[in-house]
N, C-alpha and C positions, 0 to 999 in steps of 0.2 A: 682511770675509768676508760674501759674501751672506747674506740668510733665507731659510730654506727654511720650505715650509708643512708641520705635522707629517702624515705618513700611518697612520691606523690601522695598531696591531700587528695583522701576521697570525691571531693568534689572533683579534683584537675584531672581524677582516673576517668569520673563520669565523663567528662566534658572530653577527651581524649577520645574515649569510645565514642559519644554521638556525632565528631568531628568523622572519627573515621566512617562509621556508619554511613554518612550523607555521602561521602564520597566514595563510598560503594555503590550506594545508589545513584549516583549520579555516572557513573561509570558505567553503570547497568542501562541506563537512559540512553547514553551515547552510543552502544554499542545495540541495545534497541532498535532504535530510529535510525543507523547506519543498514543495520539489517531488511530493516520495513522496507527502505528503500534502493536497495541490492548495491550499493556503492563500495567498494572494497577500500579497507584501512587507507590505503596509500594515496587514494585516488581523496579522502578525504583529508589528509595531512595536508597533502600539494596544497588543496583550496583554499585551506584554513591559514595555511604558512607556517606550519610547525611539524616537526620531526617525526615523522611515523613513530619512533620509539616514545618521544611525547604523548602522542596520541592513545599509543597502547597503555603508558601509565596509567592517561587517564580512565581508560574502560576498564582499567585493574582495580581502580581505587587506590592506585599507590601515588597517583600524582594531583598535586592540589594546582589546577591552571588559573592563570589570572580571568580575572574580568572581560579583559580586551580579547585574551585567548579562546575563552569561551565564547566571544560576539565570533570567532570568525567560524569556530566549531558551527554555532547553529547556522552559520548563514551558508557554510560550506555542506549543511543536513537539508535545506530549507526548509527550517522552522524556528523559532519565534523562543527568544532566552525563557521564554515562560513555561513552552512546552522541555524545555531541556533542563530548568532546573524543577520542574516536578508539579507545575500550575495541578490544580485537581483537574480544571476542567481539559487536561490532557491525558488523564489516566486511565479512558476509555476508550474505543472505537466513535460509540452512541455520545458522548462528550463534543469530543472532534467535529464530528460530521452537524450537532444540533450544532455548537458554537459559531460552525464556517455560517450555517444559514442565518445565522443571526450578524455578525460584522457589519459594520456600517451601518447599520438601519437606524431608520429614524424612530423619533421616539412611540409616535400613534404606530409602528410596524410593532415597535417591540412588546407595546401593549398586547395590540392582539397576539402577537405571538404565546404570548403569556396566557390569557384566556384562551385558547387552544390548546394551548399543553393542559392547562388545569382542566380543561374539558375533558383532555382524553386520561388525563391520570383519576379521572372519576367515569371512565367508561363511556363517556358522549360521543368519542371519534374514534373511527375501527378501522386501518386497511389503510394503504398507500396514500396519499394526497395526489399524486398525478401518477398516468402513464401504467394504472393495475391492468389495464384492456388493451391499453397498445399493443399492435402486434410489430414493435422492436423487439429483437432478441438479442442481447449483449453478453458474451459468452467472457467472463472473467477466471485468474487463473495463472500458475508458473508458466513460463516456458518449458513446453515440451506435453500440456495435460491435453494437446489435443484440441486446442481453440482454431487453426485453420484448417486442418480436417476433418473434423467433426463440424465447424460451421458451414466450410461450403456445400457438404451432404444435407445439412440442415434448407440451407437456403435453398438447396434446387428441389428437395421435397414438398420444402410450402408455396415454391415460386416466385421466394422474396432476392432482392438484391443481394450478396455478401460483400461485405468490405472486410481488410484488414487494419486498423486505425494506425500501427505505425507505418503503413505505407499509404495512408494521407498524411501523416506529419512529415515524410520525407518529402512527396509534394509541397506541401506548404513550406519548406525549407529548403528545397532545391538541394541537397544533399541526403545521404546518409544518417539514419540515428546514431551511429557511434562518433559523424563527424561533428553533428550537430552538440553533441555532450562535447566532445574534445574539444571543440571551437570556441561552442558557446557559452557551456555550462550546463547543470541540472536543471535550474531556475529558468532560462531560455527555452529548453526541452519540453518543461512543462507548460509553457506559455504554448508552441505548438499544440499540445496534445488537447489542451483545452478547447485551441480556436477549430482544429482538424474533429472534434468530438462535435462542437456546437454546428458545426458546416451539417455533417452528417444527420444529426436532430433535423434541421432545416430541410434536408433534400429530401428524405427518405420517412416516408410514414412508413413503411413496413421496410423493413431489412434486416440481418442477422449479421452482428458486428461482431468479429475477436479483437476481444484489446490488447494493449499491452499490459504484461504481469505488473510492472509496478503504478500502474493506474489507481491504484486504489490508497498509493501514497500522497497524493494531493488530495484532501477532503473536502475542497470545490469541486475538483472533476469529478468526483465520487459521487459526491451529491446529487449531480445533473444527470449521471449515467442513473442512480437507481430511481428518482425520478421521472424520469423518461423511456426506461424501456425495464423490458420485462428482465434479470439477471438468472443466469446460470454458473456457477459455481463448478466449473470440470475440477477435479480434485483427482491429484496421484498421488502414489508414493514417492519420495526424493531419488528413488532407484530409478523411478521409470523414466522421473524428469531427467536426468544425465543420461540418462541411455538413448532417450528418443531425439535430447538437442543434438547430440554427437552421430547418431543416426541421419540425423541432415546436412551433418559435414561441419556441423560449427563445434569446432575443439575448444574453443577460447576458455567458457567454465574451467577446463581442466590443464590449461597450460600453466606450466609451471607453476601451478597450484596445488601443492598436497592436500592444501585444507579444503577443494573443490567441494565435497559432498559436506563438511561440516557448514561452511559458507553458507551451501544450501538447504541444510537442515535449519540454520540459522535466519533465514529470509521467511521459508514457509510459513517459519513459529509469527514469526513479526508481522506476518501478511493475514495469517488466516483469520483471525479475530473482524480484519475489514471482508474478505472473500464471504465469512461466512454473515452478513448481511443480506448476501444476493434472496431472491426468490427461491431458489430452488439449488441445489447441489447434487452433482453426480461425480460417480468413483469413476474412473475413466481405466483402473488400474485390475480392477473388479471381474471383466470378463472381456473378450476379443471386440474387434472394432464393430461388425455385424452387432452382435447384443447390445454394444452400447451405443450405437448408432438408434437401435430399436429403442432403448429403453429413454435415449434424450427425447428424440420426435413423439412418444407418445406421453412423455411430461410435458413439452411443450405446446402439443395438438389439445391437450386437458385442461391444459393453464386457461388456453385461447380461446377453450370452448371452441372447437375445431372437428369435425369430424375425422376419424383414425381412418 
């Protein structure tokens, strides 16, 4: 009687496949939230303490990491093993951002929080909770869509202040943002960007802010910015973002980087979903800086209820 070779039972085929499954998904997670937060492979290996080529396994689905590995992945992403292994209430933008204003609260907070929401999922509350009239203008966005020169055009048209927020985090850090990363870390950085964002709230009733592009990756800072002032969304193409940072002299995106433009097609995707919360979005890619100069200041003079 022949041999035959044994076949996996039907069930161990299943369980094979939904094994591999999760960890394609969970590869897609990682590679995600590396993105959202512009941090390159290498720079997240180092943190985590595991081999770049470990690292890429896992964003393959081809490698199963431990438990421990994974504690150092999320902490090396800064975020919470819940949102890495696939929590629901991380699978949105609007998740993210209700979840952060909820943390800690007490429990008469969370109550109301609760009748509020149920209020407005039956049409009782309409519009921003703060800051729909304030005249802040927070101009969010990639490097390169045109947030300090189209903000400080902005600001000298309405007469308001402009600031740049990572160069109040360099104040407040007495160094460099890339030192402040290299030093200190991502989770440091953000500590910065929070306290140099809340300063700013405090000084400035009216002002016209460009933030940093990956601002929209902490969903506390997030929070507070759309909160507190009015948001604009500059939106480019990935072509015009490499062309206008290299334009300024900063090469670094493209050094020794083939994947440069993948990289960045990769960030936008992972960013815009928070970007496109702001108030208002403009193409900045659209037509020459005169037009779009026009056509911000007259969305924004409208918002304000401003005369043109």
């Amino acid at each position: 009687m022949p041999e035959h070779s044994e076949k996996p039972a039907p069930e161990a085929q299943t369980e094979q496949t939904e094994r591999h499954q999760a960890l394609i998904a969970l590869g897609e997670r990682v590679r995600s939230l590396r993105a959202r937060r512009g941090i390159a492979r290498k720079s997240v290996a180092q943190a985590a303490k595991v081999s770049e080529r470990h690292l890429a396994n896992l964003e393959l689905g081809t490698g199963n990491a431990s438990f421990l590995i994974l504690q150092h992945v999320a902490a090396a992403l800064n975020c919470s093993m819940a949102e890495l292994i696939g929590d629901e209430t991380t699978q949105s933008p609007e998740w993210l951002l209700i979840r952060e204003l909820l943390i800690g609260r007490d429990e008469d907070t969370l109550r109301r929080a609760r009748t509020a929401i149920v209020a407005a999922l039956k049409g009782g509350v309409t519009g921003k909770a703060l800051g729909a009239s304030w005249p802040r203008i927070a101009l969010v966005g990639l490097r390169g869509a045109g947030k300090s020169t189209l903000g400080q055009m902005l600001a000298d048209d309405l007469g308001f202040p402009f600031i740049e927020l990572s160069r109040e985090i360099e104040k407040f850090a007495g160094c460099s943002i890339s030192e402040i990363q290299g030093l200190y870390g991502m989770n440091a950085y953000r500590r910065y960007e929070r306290r140099a964002l809340e300063e700013a709230l405090q000084i400035y009733p009216e002002v016209v802010i460009a933030t940093p592009g990956g601002l929209v990756s902490d969903p506390a800072t997030f929070n507070l910015l759309l909160d507190h002032c009015t948001t604009v969304w500059l939106q480019a193409n990935p072509e015009d973002h490499m062309q206008r940072v290299a334009a300024q002299g900063d090469l670094r995106p493209m050094a020794a980087n083939p994947q440069a433009m993948s990289d960045l097609r990769q960030i936008l995707a992972g960013r815009s979903a928070f970007y496109s919360k702001s108030d208002m979005r403009l193409d900045t890619s659209a037509q020459d800086l005169p037009q779009t100069f026009d056509a911000l200041r007259n969305m924004v003079r409208q918002h304000l209820q401003l005369p043109d």
